[in-house]
N, C-alpha and C positions, 0 to 999 in steps of 0.2 A: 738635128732638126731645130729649127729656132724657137725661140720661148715666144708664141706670135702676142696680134691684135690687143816688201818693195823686200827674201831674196829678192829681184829685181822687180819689180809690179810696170805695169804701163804707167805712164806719166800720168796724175792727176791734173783736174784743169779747174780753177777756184771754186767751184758750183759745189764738188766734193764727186762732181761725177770722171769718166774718162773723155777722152778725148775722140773726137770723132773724126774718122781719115777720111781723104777721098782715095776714088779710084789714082789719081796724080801721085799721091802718098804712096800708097800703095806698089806704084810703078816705080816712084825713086828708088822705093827700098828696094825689090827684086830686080835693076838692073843694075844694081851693085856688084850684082856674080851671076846672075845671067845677060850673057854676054849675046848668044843667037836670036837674029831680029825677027825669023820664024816663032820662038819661042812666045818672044815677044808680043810678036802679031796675033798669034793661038791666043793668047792673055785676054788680052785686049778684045780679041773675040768675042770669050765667056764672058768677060765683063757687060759687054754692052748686050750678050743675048740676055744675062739673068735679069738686067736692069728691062730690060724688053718684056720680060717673063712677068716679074714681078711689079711692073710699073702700077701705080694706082693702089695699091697693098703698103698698110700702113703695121706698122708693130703698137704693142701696148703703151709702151713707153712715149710714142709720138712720132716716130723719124720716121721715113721710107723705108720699108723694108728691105729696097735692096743695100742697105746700110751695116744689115747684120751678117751677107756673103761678105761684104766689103771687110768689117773686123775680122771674120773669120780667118778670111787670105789675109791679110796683113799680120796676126799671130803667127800664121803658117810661114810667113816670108821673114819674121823675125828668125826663125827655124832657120832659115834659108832654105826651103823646101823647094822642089824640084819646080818644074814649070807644070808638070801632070799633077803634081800635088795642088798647086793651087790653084790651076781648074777644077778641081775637084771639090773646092771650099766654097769658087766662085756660081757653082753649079749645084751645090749640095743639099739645096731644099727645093729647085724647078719639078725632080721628078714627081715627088710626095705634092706639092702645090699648086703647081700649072701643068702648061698640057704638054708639056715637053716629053717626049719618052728617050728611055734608054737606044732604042734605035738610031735618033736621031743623033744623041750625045757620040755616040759611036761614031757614027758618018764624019762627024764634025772636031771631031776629037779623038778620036783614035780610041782601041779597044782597053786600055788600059785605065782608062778614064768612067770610060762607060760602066765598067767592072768596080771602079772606086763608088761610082755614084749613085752605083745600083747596090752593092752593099749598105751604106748609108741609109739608105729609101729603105729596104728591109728591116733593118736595123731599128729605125724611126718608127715602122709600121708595128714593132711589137709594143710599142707604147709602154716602157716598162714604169714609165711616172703613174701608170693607171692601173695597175697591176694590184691587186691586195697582199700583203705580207702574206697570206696564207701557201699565194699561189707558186713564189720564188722567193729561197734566201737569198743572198747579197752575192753570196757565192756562185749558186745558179745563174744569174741577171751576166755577173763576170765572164762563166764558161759559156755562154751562151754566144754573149758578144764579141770571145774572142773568137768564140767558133765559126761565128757569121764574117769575121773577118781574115778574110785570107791571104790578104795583103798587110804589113803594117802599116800603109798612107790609110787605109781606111780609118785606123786606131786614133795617127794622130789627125787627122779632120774631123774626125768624130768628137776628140779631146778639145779644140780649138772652139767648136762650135759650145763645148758647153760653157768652157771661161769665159767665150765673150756674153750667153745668155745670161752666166751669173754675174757679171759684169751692171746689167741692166737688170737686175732682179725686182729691184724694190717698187717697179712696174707692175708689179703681180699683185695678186691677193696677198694675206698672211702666211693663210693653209699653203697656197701653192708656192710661197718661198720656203717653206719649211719642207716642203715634198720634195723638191728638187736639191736644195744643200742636203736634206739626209739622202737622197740619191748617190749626187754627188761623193760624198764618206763614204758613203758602202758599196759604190761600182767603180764611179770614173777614178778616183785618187788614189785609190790601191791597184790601178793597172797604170796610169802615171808615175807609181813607184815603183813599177817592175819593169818599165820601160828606162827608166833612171831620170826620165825629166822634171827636173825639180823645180824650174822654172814654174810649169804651168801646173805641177802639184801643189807646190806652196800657198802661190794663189789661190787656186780651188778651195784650198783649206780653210783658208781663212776666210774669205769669202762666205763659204759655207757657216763658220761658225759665227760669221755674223748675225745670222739671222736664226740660227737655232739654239745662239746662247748668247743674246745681243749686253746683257748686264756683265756676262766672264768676259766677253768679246772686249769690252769697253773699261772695264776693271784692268785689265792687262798691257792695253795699248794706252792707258796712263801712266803705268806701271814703266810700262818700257820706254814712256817718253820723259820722265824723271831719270831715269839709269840714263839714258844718254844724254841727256839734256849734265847732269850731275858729272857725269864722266866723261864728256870730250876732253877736257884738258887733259886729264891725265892718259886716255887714251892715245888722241895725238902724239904727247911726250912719248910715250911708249914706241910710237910707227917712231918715231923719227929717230930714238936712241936703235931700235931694231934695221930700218935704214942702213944707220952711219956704221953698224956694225957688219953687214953685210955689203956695205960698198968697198970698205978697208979691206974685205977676201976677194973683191974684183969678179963677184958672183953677179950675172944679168939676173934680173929680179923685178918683178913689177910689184904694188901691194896694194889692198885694199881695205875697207873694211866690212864687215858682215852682221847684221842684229838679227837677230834668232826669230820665226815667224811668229805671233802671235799663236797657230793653232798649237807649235809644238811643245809651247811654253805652256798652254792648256791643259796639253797629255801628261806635262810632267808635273801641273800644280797641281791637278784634279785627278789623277789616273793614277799615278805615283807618289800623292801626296807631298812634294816638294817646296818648297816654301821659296819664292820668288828669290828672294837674297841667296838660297845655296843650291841654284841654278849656275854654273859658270860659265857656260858658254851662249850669253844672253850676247853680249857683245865681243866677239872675234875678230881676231886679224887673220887674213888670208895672203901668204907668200904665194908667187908662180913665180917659175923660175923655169929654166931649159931643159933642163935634164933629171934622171932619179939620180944621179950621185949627187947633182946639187939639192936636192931636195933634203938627203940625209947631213948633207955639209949646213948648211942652216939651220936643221934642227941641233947639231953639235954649238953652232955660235949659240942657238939661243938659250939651250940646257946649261951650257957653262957659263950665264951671264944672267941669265933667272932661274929664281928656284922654280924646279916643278913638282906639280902637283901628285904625289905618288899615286897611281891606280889609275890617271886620266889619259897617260897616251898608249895612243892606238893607230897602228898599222894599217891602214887601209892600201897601201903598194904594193907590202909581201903579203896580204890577206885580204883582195880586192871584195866587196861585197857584194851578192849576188847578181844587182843591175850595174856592173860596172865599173862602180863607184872606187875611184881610190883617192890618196891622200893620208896624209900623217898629222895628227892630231895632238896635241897636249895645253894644256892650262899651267901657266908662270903663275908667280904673283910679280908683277910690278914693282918697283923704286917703290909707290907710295902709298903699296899692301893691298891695291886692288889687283882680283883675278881678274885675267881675261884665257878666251882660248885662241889658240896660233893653229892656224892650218896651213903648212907648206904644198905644194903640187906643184907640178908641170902645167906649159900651157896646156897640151890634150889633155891633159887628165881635169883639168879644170873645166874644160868645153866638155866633157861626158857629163861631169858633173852638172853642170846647170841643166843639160839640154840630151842625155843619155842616148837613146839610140837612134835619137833624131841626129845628134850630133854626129854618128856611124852613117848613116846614108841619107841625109841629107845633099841633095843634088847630084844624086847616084841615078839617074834617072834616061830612060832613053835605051842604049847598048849596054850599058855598066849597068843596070838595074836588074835583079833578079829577086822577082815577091819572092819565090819559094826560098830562096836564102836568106833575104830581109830576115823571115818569120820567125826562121829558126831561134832569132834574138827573145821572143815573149818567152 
């Protein structure tokens, strides 16, 4: 339901807010892989029914409400989610708000749709932001909502809708930014990490801890904009001696680089008592590469060409971790004694990684689509 009346983050836009898409946006991005102009036409449908639905209905923040379906599908279409999925984003607050019903989403949209968006509207209707601690722990609010969903599209439009409402948070009261990040922590981002999508985990995180630790929140991402700011040179030097060493084995490789979220560096100053300096994997380099043999062929150039850190690598290939996740870990020191950490992977293994089991049936939709085997994945 909507909040009414950078791993990778959306692109900022100088105000210090996000960016606000149109329906146009929206349609570039999903006709990148959806190719059927039927698909397309059903789209474009939901769009103009919710904008119909919702016309004259503003949010708190000031925009048009039908602006908040609009983010939602466009999160979803980052996913590359199905065409059913993002009617279903596009659609996702008519039932709960106007006079629309699931009858007609049916008629209009097929049964699968209808089933998405009538979860949703249940879902909404438990109002768990209004709930007293007394009445559910964090853990109930979880089995609850996984139980009401029986699909996983319903999980992640339900996950989509809340990013982009924290997205727009600072619209709200104080109390009611605080009610919704500590919601946030203790329902939506511990099924976002069972799911493996770290994209839209990350986010939330931090997000959330903006506003329920806005002084650690702002202590940190100082902190981390001195360590990079201090250490690009030498980290570069590093991609590029790591590069030239990996281009000489004639190994396909692409690389990047990676800075640690603000919320996780939180858990580890504050939760685990770590002191920001003997954190090591604040800033990372990230190999992909083709295959698992080249992934261990890389890690061999780079163990025999930096020292590593004894006790830091980790197996994530031969001991995948429970949403998914793989990839092989370890911390060097550097030519000029600074740590960093190296993650090598595959390209799929990298694509679970960001985006977990969206990344598994994402535009599996249609004949290839099976909820009851989706599910199996939570």
């Amino acid at each position: 339901m909507a909040e009414e009346k950078k791993t990778e983050q959306a692109a900022l836009i100088p105000n210090g807010g996000y960016p606000m898409h149109t329906y146009e946006d929206l349609r570039e991005l999903f006709c990148v892989y959806i190719k059927d102009p039927k698909d397309r036409e059903l789209i474009q449908q939901a769009y103009l029914l919710a904008k119909e639905k919702h016309a004259g209905v503003f949010r708190r923040s000031g925009e048009p409400y039908i602006q908040h379906p609009i983010e939602v599908a466009y999160i979803l279409a980052q996913l590359q989610a199905g065409p059913e999925t993002i009617i279903s984003g596009l659609l996702h607050d008519t039932v709960e708000d106007t006079d629309l019903t699931i009858e007609e989403i049916e008629k209009r949209f097929g049964k699968d749709v209808a089933l998405i968006v009538d979860s949703l509207t249940k879902i909404q209707r438990m109002k768990l932001s209004h709930r007293t601690e007394q009445d559910f722990e964090a853990e109930d609010h979880r089995k609850i909502f996984l139980g009401m969903a029986k699909d996983v599209r319903v999980i992640i439009v339900k996950l989509a809708d809340r990013l982009h409402n924290l997205r727009t948070l600072s619209s709200l009261r104080p109390e009611r930014q605080k009610a919704l990040a500590k919601e946030t922590l203790d329902v939506f981002t511990p099924i976002a990490h069972r799911l493996g999508i770290y994209k839209m985990q990350s986010e939330m995180e931090d997000l959330s801890l903006k506003y329920l630790e806005p002084e650690k929140y702002n202590a940190i991402l100082k902190m981390l904009n001195e360590r990079e700011s201090n250490r690009q040179e030498s980290l570069n030097s590093l991609k590029k001696r790591i590069a030239d060493l990996i281009f000489e084995q004639k190994i396909p490789f692409r690389m990047e680089s990676r800075i640690k979220s603000i919320y996780s560096i939180y858990r580890k100053m504050y939760l685990k008592n770590y002191n920001f300096d003997e954190i090591y994997d604040v800033l990372a380099i990230r190999v992909i590469t083709k295959t698992i043999m080249q992934c261990y062929e890389i890690l061999g150039i780079v163990h025999a060409t930096f020292k590593p850190i004894p006790g830091r690598f980790k197996d994530y290939i031969a001991m995948p971790k429970p949403n998914m996740y793989q990839s092989l870990h370890t911390s060097i020191v550097s030519g000029d004694g600074n740590i960093y950490e190296v993650q090598i992977r595959t390209e799929e293994m990298d694509q679970i990684a960001e985006e977990g089991v969206a990344a598994h049936w994402k535009y599996k939709e249609g004949s290839n689509y099976n909820a009851r085997e989706e599910q199996k994945d939570i």
